[in-house]
N, CA, C and O atoms as a Tinker XYZ file with bonds, in Angstrom:
   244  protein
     1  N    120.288000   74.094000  102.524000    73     2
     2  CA   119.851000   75.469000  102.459000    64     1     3
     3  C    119.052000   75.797000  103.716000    63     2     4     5
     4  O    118.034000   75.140000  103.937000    81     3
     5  N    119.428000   76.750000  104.551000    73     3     6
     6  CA   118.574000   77.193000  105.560000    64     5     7
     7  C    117.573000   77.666000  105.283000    63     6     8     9
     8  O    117.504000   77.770000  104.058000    81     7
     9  N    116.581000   78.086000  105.847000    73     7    10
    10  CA   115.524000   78.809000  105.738000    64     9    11
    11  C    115.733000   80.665000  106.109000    63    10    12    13
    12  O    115.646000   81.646000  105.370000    81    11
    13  N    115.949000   80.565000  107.171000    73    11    14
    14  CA   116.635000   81.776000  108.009000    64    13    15
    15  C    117.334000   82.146000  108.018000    63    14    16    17
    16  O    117.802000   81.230000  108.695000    81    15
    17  N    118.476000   83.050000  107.861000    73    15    18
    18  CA   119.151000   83.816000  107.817000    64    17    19
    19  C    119.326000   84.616000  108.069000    63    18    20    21
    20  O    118.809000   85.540000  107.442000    81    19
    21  N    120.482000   84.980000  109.555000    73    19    22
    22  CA   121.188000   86.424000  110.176000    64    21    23
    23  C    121.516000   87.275000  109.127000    63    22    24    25
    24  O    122.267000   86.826000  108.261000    81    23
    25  N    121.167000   88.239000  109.047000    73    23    26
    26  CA   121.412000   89.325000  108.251000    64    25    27
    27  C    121.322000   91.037000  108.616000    63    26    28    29
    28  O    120.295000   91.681000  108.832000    81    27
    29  N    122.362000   91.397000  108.611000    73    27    30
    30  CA   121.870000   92.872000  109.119000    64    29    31
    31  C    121.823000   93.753000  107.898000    63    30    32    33
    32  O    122.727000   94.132000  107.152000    81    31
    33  N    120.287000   94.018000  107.896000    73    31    34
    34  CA   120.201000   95.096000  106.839000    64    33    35
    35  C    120.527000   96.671000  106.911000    63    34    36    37
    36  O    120.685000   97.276000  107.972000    81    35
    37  N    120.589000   97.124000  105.902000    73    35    38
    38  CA   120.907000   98.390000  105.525000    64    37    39
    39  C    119.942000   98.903000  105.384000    63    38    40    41
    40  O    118.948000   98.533000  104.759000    81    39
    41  N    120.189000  100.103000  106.129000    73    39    42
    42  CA   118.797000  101.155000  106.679000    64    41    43
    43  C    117.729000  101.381000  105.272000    63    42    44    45
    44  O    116.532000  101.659000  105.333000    81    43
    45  N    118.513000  101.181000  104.080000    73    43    46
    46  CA   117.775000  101.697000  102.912000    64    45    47
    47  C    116.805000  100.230000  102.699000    63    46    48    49
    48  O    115.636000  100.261000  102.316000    81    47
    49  N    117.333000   99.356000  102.932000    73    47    50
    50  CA   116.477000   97.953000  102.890000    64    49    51
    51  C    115.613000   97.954000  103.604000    63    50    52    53
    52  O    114.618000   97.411000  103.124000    81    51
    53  N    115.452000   98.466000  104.962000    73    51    54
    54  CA   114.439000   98.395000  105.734000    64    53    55
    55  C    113.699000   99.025000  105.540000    63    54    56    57
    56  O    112.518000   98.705000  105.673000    81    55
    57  N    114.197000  100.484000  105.045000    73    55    58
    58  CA   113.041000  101.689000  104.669000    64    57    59
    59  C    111.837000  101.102000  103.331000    63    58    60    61
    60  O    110.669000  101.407000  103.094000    81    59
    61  N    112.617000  100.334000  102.805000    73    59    62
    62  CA   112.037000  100.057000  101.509000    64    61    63
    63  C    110.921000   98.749000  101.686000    63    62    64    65
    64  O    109.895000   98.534000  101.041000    81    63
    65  N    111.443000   98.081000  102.651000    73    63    66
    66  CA   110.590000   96.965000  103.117000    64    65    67
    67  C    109.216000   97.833000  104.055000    63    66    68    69
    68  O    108.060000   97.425000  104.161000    81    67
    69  N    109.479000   98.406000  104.320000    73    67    70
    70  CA   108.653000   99.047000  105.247000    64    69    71
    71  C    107.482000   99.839000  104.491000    63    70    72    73
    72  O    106.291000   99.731000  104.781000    81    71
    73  N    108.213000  100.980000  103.066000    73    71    74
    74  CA   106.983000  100.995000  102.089000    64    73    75
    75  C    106.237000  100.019000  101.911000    63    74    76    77
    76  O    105.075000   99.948000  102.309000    81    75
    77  N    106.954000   99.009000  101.174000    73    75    78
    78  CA   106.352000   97.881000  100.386000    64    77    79
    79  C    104.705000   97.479000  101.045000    63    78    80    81
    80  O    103.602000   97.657000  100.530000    81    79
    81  N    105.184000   96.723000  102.724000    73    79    82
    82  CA   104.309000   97.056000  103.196000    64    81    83
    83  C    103.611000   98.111000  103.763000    63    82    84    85
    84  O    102.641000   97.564000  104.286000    81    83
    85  N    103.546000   99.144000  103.938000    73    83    86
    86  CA   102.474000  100.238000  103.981000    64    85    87
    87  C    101.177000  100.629000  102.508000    63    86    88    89
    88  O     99.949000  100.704000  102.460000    81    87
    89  N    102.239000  100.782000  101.552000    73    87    90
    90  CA   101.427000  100.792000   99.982000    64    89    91
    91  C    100.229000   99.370000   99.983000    63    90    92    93
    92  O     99.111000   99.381000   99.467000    81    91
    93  N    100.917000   98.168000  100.764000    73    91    94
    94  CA   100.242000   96.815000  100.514000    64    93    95
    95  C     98.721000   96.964000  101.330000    63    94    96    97
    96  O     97.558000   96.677000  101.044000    81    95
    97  N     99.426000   97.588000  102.519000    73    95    98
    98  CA    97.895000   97.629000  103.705000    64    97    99
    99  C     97.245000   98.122000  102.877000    63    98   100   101
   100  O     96.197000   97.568000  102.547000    81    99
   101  N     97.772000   99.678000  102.093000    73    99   102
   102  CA    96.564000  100.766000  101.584000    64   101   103
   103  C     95.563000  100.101000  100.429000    63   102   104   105
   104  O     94.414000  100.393000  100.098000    81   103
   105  N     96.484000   99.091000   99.962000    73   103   106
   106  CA    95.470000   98.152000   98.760000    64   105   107
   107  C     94.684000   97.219000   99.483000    63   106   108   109
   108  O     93.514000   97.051000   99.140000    81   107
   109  N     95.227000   96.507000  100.561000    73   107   110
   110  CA    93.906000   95.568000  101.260000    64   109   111
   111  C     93.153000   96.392000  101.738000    63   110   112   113
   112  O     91.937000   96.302000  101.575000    81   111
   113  N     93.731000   97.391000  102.445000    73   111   114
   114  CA    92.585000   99.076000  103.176000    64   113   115
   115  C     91.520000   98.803000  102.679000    63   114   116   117
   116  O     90.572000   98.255000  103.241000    81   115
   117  N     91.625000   99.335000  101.067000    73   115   118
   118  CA    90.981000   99.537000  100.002000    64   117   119
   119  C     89.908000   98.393000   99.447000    63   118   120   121
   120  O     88.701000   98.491000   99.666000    81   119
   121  N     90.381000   97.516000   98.851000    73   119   122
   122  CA    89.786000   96.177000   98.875000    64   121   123
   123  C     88.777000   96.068000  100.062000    63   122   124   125
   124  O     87.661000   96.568000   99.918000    81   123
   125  N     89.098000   95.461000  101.185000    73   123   126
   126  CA    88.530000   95.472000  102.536000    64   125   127
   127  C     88.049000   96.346000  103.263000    63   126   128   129
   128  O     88.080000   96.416000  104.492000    81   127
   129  N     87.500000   97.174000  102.367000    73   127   130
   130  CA    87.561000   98.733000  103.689000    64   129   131
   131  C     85.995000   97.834000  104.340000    63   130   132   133
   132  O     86.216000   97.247000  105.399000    81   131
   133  N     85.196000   97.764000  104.048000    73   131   134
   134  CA    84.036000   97.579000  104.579000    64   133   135
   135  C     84.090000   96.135000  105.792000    63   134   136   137
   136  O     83.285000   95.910000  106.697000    81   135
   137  N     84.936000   95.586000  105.527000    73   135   138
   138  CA    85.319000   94.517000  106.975000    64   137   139
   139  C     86.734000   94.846000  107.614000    63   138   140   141
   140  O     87.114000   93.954000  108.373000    81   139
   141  N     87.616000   95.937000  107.481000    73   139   142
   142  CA    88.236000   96.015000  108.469000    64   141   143
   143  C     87.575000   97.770000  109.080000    63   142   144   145
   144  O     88.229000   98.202000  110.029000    81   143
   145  N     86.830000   98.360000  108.773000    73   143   146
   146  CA    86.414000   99.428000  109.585000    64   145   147
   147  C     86.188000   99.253000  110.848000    63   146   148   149
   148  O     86.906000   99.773000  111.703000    81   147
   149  N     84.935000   98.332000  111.195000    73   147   150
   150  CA    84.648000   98.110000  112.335000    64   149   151
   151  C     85.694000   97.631000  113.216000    63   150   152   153
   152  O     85.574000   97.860000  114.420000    81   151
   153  N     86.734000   96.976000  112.772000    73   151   154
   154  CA    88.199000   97.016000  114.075000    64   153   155
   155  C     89.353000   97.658000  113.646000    63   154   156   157
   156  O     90.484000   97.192000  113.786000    81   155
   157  N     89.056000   98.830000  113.072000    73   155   158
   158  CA    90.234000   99.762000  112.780000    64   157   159
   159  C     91.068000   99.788000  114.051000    63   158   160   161
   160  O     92.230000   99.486000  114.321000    81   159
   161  N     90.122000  100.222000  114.667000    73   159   162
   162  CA    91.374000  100.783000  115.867000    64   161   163
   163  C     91.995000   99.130000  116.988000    63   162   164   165
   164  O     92.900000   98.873000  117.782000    81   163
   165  N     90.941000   98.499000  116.427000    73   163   166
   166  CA    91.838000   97.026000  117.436000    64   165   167
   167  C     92.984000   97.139000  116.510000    63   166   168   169
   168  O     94.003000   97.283000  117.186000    81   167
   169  N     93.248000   97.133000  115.228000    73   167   170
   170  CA    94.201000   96.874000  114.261000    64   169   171
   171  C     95.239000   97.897000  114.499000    63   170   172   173
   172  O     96.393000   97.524000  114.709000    81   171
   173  N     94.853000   99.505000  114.480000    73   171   174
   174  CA    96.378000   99.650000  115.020000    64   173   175
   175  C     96.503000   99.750000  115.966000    63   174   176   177
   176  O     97.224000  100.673000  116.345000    81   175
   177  N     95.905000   98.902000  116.904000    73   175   178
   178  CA    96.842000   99.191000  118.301000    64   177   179
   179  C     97.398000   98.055000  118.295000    63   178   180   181
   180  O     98.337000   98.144000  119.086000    81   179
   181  N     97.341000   96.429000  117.600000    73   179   182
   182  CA    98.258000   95.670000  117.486000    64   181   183
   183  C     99.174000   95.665000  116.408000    63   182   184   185
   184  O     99.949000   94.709000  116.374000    81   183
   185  N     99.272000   96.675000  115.359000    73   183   186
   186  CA   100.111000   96.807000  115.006000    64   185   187
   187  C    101.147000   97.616000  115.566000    63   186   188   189
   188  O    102.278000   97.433000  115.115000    81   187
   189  N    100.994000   98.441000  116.426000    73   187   190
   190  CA   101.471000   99.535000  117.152000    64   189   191
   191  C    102.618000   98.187000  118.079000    63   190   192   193
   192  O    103.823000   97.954000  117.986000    81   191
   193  N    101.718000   97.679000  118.764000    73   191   194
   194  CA   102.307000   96.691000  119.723000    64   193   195
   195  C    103.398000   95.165000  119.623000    63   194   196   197
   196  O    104.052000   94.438000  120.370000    81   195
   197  N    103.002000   95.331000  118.002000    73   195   198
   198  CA   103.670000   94.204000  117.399000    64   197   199
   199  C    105.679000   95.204000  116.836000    63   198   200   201
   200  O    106.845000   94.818000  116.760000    81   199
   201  N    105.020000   96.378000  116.631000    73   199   202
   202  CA   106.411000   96.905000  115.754000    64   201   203
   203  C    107.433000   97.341000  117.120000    63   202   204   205
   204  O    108.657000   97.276000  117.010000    81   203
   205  N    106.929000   97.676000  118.088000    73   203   206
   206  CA   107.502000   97.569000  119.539000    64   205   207
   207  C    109.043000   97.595000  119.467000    63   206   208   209
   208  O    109.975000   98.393000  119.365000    81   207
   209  N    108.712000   95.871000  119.611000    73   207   210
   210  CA   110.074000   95.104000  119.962000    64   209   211
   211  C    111.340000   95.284000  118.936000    63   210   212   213
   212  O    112.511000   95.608000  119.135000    81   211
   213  N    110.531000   94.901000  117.629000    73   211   214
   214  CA   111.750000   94.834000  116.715000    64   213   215
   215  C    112.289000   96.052000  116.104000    63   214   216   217
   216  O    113.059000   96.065000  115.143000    81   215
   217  N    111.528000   97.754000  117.143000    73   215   218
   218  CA   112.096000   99.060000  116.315000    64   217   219
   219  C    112.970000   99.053000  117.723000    63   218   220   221
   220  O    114.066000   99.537000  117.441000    81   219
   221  N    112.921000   98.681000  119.190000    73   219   222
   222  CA   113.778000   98.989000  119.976000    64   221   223
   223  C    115.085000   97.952000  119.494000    63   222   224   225
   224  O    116.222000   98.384000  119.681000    81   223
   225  N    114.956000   96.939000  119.034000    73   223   226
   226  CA   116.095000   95.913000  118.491000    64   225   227
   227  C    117.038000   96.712000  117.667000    63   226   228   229
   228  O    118.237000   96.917000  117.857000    81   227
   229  N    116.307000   97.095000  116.774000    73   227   230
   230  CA   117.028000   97.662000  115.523000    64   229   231
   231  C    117.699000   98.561000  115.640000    63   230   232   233
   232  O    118.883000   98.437000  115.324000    81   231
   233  N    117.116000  100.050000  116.231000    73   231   234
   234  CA   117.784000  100.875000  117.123000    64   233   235
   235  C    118.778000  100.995000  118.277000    63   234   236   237
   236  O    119.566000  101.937000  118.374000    81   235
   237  N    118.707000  100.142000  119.010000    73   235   238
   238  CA   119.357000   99.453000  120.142000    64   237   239
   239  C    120.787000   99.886000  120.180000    63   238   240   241
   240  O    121.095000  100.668000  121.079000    81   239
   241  N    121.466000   99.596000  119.558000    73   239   242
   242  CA   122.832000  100.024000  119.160000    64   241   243
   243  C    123.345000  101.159000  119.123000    63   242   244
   244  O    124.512000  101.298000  118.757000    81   243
């Protein structure tokens, strides 16, 4: 059994993966608000920098 697996998803899979996590941040948000405030903005600018690569990948085509 591999671990990994090539797979090209379907736009509705990605959209849905992509809630999943957003709803998830808003509950750690929440939970954590009082230790991630102070680096809000370091946080999205590496999230900003991390989603980069793999939205020009995906798109690419």
């Amino acid at each position: 059994m591999r671990l990994f697996i090539t797979k090209i998803w379907h736009w509705r899979d990605v959209w849905l993966l992509k809630w999943c996590a957003f709803l998830f941040g808003i509950a750690a948000g929440a939970y954590f608000h009082a230790a991630v405030m102070p680096y809000v903005w370091v946080i999205l600018v590496v999230a900003i920098l991390l989603a980069i690569r793999p939205a020009i990948a995906y798109w690419k085509e």
